[in-house]
C-alpha positions as semicolon CSV with decimal commas, in nm:
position;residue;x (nm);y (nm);z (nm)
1;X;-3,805;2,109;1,296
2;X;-3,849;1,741;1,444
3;X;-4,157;1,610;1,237
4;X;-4,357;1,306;1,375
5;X;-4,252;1,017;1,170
6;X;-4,602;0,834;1,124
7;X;-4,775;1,198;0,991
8;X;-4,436;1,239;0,783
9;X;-4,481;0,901;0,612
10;X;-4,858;0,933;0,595
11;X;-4,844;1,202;0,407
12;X;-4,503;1,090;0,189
13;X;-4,679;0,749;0,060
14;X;-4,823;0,841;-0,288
15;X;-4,538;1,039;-0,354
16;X;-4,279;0,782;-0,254
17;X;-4,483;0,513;-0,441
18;X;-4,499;0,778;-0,818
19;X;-4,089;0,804;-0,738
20;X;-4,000;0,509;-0,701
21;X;-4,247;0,388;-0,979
22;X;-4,287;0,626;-1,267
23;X;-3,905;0,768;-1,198
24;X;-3,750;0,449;-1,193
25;X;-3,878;0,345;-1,529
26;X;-3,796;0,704;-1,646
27;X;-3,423;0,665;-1,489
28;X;-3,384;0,315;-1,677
29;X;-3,522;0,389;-2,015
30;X;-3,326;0,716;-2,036
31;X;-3,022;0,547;-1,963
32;X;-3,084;0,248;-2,183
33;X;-3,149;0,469;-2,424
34;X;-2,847;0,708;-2,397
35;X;-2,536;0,779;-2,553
36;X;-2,210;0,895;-2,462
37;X;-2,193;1,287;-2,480
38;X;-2,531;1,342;-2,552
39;X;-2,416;1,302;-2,902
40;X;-2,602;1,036;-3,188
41;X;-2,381;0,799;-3,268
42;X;-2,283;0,851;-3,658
43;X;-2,471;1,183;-3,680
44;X;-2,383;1,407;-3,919
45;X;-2,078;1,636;-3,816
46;X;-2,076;1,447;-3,495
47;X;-1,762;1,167;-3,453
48;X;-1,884;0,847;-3,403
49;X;-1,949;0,699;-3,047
50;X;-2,026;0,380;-2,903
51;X;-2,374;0,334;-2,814
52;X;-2,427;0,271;-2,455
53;X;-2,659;-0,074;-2,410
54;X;-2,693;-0,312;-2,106
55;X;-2,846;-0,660;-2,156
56;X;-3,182;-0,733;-2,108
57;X;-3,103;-0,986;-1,832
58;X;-2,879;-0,751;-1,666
59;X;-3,133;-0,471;-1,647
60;X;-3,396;-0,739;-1,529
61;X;-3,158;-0,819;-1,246
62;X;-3,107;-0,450;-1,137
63;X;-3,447;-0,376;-1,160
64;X;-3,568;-0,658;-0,947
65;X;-3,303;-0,554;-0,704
66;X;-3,409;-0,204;-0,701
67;X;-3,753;-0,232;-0,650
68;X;-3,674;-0,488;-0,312
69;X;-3,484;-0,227;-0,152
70;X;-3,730;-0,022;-0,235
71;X;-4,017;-0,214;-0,098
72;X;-3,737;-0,266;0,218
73;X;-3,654;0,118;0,218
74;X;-4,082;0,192;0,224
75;X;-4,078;-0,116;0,554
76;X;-3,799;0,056;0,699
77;X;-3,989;0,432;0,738
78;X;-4,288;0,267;0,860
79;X;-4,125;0,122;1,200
80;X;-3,924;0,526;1,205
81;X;-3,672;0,701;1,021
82;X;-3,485;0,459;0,768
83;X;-3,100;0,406;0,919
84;X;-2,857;0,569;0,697
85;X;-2,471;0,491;0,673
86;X;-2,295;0,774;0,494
87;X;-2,058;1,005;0,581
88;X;-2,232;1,311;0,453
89;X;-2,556;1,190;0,636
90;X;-2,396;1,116;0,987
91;X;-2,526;1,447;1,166
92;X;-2,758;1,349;1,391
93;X;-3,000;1,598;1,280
94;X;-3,034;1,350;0,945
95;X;-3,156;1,051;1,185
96;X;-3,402;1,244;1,402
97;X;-3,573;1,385;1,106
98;X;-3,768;1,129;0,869
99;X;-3,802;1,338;0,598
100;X;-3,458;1,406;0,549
101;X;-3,353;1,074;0,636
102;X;-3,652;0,953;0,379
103;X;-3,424;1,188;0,116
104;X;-3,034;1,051;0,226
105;X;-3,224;0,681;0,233
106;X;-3,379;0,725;-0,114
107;X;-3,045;0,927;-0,281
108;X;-2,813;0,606;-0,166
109;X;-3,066;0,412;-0,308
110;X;-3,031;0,542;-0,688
111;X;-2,687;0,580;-0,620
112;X;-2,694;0,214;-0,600
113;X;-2,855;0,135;-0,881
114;X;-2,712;0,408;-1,128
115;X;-2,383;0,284;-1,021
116;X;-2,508;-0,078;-1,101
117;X;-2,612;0,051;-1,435
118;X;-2,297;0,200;-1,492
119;X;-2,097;-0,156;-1,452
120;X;-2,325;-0,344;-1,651
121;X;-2,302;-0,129;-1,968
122;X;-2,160;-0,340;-2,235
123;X;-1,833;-0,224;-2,430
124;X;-1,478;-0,148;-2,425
125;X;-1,338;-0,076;-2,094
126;X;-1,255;0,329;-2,184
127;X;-1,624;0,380;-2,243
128;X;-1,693;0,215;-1,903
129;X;-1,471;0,400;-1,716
130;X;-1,619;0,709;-1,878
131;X;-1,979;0,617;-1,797
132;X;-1,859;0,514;-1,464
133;X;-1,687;0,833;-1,426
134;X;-1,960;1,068;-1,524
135;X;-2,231;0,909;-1,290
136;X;-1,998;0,961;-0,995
137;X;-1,986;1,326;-1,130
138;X;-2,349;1,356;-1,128
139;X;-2,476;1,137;-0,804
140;X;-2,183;1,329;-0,608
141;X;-2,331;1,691;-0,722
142;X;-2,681;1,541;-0,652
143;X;-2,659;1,447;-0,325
144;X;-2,938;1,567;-0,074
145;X;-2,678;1,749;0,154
146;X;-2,581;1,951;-0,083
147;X;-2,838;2,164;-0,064
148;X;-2,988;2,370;0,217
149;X;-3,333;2,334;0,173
150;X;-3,272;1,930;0,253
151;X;-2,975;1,948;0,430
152;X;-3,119;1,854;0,789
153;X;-2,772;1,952;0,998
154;X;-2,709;2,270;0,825
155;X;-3,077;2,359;0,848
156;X;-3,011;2,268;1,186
157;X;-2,732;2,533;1,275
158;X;-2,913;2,813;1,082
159;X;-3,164;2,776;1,367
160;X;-2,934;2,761;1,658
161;X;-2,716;3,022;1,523
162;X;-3,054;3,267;1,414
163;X;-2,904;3,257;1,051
164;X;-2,557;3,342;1,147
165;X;-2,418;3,041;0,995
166;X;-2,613;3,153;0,703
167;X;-2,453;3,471;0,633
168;X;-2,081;3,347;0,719
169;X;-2,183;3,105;0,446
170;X;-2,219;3,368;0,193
171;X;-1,928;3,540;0,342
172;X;-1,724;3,233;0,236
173;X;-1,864;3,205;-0,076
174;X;-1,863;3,544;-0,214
175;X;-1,457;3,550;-0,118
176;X;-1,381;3,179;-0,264
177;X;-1,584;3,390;-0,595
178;X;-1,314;3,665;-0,543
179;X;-1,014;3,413;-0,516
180;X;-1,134;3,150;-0,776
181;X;-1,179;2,843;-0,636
182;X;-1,349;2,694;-0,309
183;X;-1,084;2,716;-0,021
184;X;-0,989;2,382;0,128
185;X;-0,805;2,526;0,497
186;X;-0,795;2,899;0,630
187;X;-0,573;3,010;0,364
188;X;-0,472;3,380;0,565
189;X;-0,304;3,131;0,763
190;X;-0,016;3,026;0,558
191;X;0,251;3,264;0,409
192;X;0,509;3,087;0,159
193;X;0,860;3,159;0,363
194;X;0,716;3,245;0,710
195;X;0,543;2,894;0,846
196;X;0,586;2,681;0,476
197;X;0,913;2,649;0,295
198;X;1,075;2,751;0,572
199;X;1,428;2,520;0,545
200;X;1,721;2,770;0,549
201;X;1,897;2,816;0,226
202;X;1,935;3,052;-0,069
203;X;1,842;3,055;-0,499
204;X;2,250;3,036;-0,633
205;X;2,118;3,014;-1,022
206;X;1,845;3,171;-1,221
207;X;1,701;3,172;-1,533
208;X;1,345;3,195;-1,670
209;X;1,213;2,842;-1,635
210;X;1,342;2,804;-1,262
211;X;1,543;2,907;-0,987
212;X;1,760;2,629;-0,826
213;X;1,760;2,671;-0,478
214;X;2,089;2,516;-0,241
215;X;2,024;2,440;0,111
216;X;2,231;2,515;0,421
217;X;2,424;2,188;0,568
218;X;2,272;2,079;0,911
219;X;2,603;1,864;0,927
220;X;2,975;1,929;1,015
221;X;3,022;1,690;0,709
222;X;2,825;1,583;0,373
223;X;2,856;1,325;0,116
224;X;3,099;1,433;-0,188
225;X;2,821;1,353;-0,408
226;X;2,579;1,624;-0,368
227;X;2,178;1,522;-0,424
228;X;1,900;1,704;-0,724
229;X;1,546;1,751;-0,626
230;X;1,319;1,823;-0,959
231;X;0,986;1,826;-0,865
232;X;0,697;1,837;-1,071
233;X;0,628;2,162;-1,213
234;X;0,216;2,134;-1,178
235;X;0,269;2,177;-0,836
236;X;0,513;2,366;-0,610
237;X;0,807;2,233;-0,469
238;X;0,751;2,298;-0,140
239;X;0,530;1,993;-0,079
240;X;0,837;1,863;-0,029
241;X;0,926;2,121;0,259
242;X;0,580;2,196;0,417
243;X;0,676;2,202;0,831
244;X;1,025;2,137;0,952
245;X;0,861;1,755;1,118
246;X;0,743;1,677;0,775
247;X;0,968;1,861;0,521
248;X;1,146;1,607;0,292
249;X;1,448;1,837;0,195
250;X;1,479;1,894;0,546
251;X;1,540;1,513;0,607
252;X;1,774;1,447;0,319
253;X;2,005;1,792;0,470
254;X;1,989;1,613;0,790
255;X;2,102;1,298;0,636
256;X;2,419;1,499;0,512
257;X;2,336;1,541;0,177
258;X;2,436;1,836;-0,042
259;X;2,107;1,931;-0,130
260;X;1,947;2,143;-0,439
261;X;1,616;2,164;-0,590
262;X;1,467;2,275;-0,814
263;X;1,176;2,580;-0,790
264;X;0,979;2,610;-1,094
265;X;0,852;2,922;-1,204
266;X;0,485;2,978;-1,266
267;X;0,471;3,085;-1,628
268;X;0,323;3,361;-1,727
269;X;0,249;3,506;-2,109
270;X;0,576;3,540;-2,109
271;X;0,619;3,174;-2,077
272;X;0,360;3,084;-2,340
273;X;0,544;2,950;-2,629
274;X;0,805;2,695;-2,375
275;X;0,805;2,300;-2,518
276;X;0,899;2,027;-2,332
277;X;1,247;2,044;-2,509
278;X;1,304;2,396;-2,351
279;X;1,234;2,207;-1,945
280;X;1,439;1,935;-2,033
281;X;1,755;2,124;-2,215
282;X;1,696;2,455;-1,975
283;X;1,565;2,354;-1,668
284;X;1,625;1,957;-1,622
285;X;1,999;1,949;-1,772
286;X;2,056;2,298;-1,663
287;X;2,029;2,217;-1,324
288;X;2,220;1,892;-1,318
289;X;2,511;2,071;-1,471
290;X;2,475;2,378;-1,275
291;X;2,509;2,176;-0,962
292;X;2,799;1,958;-1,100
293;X;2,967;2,348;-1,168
294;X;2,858;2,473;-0,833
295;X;2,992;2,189;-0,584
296;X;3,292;2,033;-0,861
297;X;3,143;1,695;-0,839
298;X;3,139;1,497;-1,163
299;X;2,866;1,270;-1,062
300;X;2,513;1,384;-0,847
301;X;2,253;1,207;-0,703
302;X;1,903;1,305;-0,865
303;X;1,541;1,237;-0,751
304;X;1,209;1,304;-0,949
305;X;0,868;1,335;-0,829
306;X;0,610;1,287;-0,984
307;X;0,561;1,513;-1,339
308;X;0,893;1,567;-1,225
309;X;1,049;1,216;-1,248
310;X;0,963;1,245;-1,586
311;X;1,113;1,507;-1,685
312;X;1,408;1,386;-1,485
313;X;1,440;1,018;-1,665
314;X;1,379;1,219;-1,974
315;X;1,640;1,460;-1,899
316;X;1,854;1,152;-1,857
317;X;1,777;0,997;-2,169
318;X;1,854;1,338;-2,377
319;X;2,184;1,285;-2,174
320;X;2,249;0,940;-2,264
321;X;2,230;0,975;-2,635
322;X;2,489;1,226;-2,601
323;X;2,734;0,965;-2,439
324;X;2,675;1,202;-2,083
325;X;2,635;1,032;-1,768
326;X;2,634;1,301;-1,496
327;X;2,436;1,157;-1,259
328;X;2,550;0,834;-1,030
329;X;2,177;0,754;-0,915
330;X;1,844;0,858;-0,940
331;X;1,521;0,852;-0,739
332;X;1,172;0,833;-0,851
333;X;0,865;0,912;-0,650
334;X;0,523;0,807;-0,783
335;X;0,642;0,863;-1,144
336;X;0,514;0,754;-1,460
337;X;0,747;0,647;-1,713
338;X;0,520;0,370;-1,894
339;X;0,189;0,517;-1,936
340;X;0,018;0,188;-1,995
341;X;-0,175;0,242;-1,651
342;X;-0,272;0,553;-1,604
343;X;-0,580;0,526;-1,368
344;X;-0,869;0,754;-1,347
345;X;-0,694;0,984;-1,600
346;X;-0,709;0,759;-1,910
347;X;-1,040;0,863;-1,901
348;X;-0,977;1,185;-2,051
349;X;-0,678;1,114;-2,306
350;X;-0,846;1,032;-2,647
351;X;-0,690;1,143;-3,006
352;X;-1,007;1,419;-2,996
353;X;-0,885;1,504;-2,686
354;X;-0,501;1,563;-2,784
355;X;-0,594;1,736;-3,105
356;X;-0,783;1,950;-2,954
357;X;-0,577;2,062;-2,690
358;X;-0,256;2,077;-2,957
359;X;-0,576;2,329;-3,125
360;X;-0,600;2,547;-2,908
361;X;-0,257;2,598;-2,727
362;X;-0,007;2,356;-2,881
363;X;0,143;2,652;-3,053
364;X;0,109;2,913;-2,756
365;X;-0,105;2,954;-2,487
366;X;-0,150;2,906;-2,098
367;X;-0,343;2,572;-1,932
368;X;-0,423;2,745;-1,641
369;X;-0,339;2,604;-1,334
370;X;-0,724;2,644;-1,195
371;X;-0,801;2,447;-1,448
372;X;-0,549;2,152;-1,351
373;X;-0,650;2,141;-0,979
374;X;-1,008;2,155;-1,024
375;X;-0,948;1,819;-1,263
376;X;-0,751;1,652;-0,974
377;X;-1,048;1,778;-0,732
378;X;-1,354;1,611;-0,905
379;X;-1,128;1,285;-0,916
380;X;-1,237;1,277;-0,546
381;X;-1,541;1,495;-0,555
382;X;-1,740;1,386;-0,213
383;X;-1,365;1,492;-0,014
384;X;-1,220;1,759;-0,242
385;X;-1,510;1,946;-0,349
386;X;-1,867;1,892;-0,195
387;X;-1,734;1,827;0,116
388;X;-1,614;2,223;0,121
389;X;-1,900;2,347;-0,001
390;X;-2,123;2,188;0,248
391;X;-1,892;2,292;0,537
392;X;-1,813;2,668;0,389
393;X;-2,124;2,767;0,238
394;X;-2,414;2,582;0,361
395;X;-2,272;2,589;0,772
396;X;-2,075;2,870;0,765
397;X;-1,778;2,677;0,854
398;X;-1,431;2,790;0,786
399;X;-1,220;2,507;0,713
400;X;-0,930;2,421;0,951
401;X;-0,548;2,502;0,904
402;X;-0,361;2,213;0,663
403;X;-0,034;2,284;0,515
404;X;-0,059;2,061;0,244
405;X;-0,451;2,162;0,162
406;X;-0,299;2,503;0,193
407;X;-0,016;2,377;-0,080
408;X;-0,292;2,179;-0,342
409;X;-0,471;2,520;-0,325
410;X;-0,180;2,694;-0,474
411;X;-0,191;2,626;-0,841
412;X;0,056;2,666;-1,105
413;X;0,011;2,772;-1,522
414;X;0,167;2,532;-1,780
415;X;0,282;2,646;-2,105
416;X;0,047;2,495;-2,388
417;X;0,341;2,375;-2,610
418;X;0,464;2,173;-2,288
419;X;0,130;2,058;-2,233
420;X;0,007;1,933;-2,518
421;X;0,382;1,791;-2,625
422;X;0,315;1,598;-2,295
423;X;-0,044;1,523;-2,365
424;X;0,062;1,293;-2,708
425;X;0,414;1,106;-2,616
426;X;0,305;1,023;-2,275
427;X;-0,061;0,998;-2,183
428;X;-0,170;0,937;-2,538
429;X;0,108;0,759;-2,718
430;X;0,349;0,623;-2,466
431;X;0,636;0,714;-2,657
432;X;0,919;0,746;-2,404
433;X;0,956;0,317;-2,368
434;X;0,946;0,280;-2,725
435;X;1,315;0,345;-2,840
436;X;1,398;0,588;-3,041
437;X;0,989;0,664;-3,106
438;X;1,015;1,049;-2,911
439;X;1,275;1,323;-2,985
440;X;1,351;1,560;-2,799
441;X;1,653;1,844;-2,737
442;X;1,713;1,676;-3,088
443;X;1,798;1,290;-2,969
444;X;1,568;1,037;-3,002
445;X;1,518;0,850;-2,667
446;X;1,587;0,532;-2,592
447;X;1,600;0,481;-2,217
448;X;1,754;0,144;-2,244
449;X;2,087;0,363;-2,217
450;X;1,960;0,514;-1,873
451;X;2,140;0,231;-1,721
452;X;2,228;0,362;-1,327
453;X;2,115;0,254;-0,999
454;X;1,742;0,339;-0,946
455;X;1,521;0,372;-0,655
456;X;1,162;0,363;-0,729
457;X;0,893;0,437;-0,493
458;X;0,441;0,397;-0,563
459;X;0,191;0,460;-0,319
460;X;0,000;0,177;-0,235
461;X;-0,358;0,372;-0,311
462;X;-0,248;0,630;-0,533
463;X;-0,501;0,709;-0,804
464;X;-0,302;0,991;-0,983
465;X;-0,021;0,741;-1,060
466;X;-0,173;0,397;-0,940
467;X;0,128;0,124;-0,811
468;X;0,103;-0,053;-1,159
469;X;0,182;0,250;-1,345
470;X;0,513;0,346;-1,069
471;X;0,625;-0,018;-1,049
472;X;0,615;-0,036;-1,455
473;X;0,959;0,143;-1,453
474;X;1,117;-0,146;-1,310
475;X;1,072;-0,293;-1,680
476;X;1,167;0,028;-1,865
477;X;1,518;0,105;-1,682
478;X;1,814;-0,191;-1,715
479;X;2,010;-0,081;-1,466
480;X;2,002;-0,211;-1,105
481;X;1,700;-0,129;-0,889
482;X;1,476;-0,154;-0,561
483;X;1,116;-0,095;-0,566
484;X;0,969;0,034;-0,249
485;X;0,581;0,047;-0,199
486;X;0,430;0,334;0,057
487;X;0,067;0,287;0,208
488;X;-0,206;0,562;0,141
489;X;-0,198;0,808;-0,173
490;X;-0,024;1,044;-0,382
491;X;0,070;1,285;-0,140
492;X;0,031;1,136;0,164
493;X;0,254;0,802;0,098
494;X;0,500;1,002;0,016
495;X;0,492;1,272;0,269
496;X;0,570;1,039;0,551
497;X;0,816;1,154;0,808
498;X;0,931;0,844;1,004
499;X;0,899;0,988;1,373
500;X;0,572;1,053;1,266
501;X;0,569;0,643;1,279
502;X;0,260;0,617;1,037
503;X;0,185;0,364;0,827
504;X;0,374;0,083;0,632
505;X;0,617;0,034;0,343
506;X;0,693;-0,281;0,152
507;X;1,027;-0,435;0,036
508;X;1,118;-0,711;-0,134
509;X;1,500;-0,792;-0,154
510;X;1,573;-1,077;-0,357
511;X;1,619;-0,874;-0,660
512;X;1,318;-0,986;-0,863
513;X;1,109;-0,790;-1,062
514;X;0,841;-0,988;-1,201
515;X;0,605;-0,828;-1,488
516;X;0,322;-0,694;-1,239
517;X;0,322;-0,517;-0,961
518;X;0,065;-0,760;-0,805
519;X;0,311;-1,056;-0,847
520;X;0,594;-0,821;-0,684
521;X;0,343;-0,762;-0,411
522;X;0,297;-1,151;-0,314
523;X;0,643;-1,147;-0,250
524;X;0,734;-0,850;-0,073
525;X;0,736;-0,832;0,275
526;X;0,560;-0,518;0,509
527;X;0,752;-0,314;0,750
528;X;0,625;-0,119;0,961
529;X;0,668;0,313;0,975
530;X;0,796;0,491;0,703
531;X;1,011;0,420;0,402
532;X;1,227;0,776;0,439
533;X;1,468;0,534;0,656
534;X;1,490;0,269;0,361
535;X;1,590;0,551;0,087
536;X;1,819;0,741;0,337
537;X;2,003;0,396;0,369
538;X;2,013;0,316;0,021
539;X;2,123;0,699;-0,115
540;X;2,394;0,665;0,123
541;X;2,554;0,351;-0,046
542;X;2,554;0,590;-0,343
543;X;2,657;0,922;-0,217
544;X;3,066;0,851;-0,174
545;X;3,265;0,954;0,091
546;X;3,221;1,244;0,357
547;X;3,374;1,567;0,303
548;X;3,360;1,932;0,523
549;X;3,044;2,093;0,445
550;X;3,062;2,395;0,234
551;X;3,057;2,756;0,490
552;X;2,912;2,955;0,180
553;X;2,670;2,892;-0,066
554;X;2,740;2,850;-0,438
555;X;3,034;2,914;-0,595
556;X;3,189;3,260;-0,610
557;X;3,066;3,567;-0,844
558;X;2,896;3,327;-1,072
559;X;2,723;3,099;-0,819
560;X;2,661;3,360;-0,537
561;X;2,344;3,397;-0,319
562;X;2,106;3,598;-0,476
563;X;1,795;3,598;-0,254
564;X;1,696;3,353;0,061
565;X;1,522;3,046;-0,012
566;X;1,253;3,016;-0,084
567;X;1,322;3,257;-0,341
568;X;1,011;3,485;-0,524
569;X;0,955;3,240;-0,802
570;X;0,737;2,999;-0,611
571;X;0,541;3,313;-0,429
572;X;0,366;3,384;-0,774
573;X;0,049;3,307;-0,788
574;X;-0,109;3,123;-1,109
């Protein structure tokens, strides 16, 4: 309904003026008066937490501020509907109706100044982030179009559709109960094998950690050195080979690489009791010498992403201490190796944290992989979460067809062991640069001795593994190396096709690697289009000569074809 802005603010003036009078001092004394977790600091039984205070000045300032926009906001209605410039409140239906415009206007405004709270707190910069992190959490969730009765658009298409929209909306919300988490793209759309994963090739090894999957030549010829994919096993590997335009294994086949990789399998109970030792002796070193066995070579070419890089440099470093040195080069994609910067995620890695999690599964147990992508989700909760459940439930809307939303929907288990192993010597402890600090497979790692040619790769805005956590590595590994820098995010930067021509990349060639990636940045230079070209040029120089492509794949009885690619392990749902 299209309410007459002069009755509408009429009637909304002592209400407006108790809101943004008796709430606002209620809003600032509750905060002021807060503390993290809801918990008193020092009580009894209860660990001991900083208290959460902002200086008197500070709160002066924001209050001043807040009650001029305010008085600004109140101006604004009386001349019409305030102007509102948010995504979520772009509808026209949000503009041409006061009182919902009124609500978006006022939201942003305590958005504002919760978020201006949130800075000011005084204390160290973990507690900040936390605070920080938890008032995005809540303003997100709180947000005016989330909800029908004061979401103006949706209201909107309820009337044009006579409630149709309504019912699709529980329709779509009663199956994303059913599946178990809010659906991202048309998921009946997508079949793993059929229009994803869809390179030709065939699983030549097995075991129960992962099935290694070799990939039929798209070249009369291919380098002698054949080339490792390990990708990270919280995901499935077939980011890496969503369509044939955008399907990274597809690229490096076409390049004339011998190419492998690695499918993970999504653990079950069965699973429960796996360590981190058990992926890198059974998986990670399994596959590097499986490959060596299948094709003869005594060198390969290996590349990690992500979770996967680390498990591949630590792989190496198990390797190393045994005086091995199977592999001639090896590529990392927005891996961390020094977990110094961690983004976002430090927020969550505390010693209460790790114990807890060692608790309750660090002798057996599943971390469900729901539970993982719904953590990565509310790290961008306006586009990964509310945004869906505006669209699916509140409109009606099914979401459009993405591959790789398709893909981030498809979650993988982790064994607890692995987990919380992981959770202590990386995120918590940073173990794997300090020499000789983590064991595992029974050598203590020092990846001084990981001394090969590297090729390391950060997205520019990643805030999984931010660019100072990916270019750290170059001041971990001591053998020679080029640092490449992608535009946009995790997934995206890396998922870059080059006839796509999208985006930059940034090189620097002078061989320098300064301490920070901000002082490798002033010096690197941007080129246009995608860094695929840059890495396909480098992994040439250390892929050897050309030989006949193999007519078969693996390697007789041993070695033979056992099922097409992509093989049933990464079809099993978490």
């Amino acid at each position: 309904m299209k309410l007459d802005s002069s009755e509408f603010w009429a009637q909304a003036a002592q209400q407006f003026q108790q809101s943004m009078g008796d709430s606002w001092k209620n809003t600032f004394q509750s905060f002021q008066n807060m503390d993290l977790g809801g918990l008193q600091a020092g009580a009894p039984g209860q660990p001991n937490l900083p208290k959460i205070q902002v200086s008197p000045t500070r709160l002066q300032e924001l209050q001043q501020q807040y009650l001029k926009d305010a008085a600004d906001l109140w101006n604004q209605g009386l001349n019409g509907a305030p102007v509102v410039k948010d995504r979520r409140f772009s509808a026209e239906a949000w503009g041409t109706n006061p009182m919902a415009a009124f609500s978006a206007a006022a939201y942003l405004l305590n958005a504002r100044t919760l978020m201006g709270l949130a800075d000011a707190v005084e204390g160290d910069a973990k507690t900040k982030n936390r605070i920080r992190f938890a008032v995005e959490q809540w303003m997100a969730a709180s947000a005016p179009s989330n909800f029908l009765a004061m979401n103006a658009d949706a209201q909107k298409k309820a009337l044009e559709t006579k409630g149709e929209s309504i019912a699709k909306g529980m329709q779509n919300l009663l199956n994303d109960m059913r599946q178990g988490h809010v659906s991202m793209t048309d998921e009946s759309l997508f079949e793993v094998g059929k229009n994803v994963a869809t390179t030709e090739g065939a699983v030549v090894f097995e075991n129960e950690l992962f099935q290694l999957i070799e990939y039929k030549p798209l070249t009369d010829k291919v380098y002698e050195k054949p080339f490792l994919l390990v990708p990270p096993c919280i995901n499935k590997f077939y980011i890496l080979d969503l369509q044939p335009e955008n399907s990274f294994i597809r690229y490096a086949v076409a390049q004339g690489h011998r190419t492998f990789v690695v499918s993970w399998r999504n653990p079950d109970a069965s699973l429960a009791g796996k360590t981190w030792d058990d992926y890198i002796e059974d998986a990670a070193i399994k596959a590097i010498h499986t490959v060596q066995d299948i094709t003869g070579a005594e060198k390969i070419n290996a590349l990690g992403f992500c979770v996967g890089g680390t498990i591949l440099s630590t792989a190496l470093g198990v390797l190393a201490a045994r005086g091995e040195k199977p592999v001639a080069s090896a590529t990392l994609l927005t891996t961390l190796i020094d977990f110094t910067d961690t983004g976002i995620l430090d927020i969550f890695i505390d010693e209460g944290f790790v114990k807890f999690r060692e608790m309750q599964m660090g002798k057996g147990g599943l971390l469900k992989g729901q539970d993982l992508a719904s953590t990565f989700s509310f790290l961008r909760p306006n586009d990964l979460v509310w945004n869906y459940v505006v669209g699916n439930y509140l409109k009606g809307e099914t979401p459009p067809p993405f591959d790789l939303l398709y893909w981030n929907s498809d979650s993988t288990n982790l064994p607890g062991p692995f987990y919380a192993w992981y959770l202590r010597n990386t995120y918590h402890e940073n173990n794997l640069i300090k020499p000789g600090k983590a064991t595992v497979c029974g050598e203590k790692i020092d990846l001084n001795l990981v001394d090969l040619p590297m090729y390391l790769y950060g997205s520019r805005e990643d805030h999984i593994v931010p660019i100072g956590g990916a270019y750290a590595s170059t001041q971990v590994f001591p053998g020679k190396k080029r640092f490449v820098m992608g535009a946009s995010g995790h997934i995206a930067g890396v998922i870059n096709p080059p006839a796509s021509k999208k985006r930059s990349h940034w090189t620097r060639d002078d061989g320098k690697f300064p301490e920070t990636a901000d002082e490798w940045i002033a010096g690197a230079k941007e080129a246009p289009g995608s860094w695929w070209t840059d890495w396909s040029d480098w992994l040439k120089g250390h892929a050897g000569k050309q030989i006949p492509a193999p007519k078969t794949y693996g390697k007789g009885a041993k070695y033979k074809a056992s099922e097409p690619a992509p093989g049933r392990y990464v079809k099993a749902k978490a």
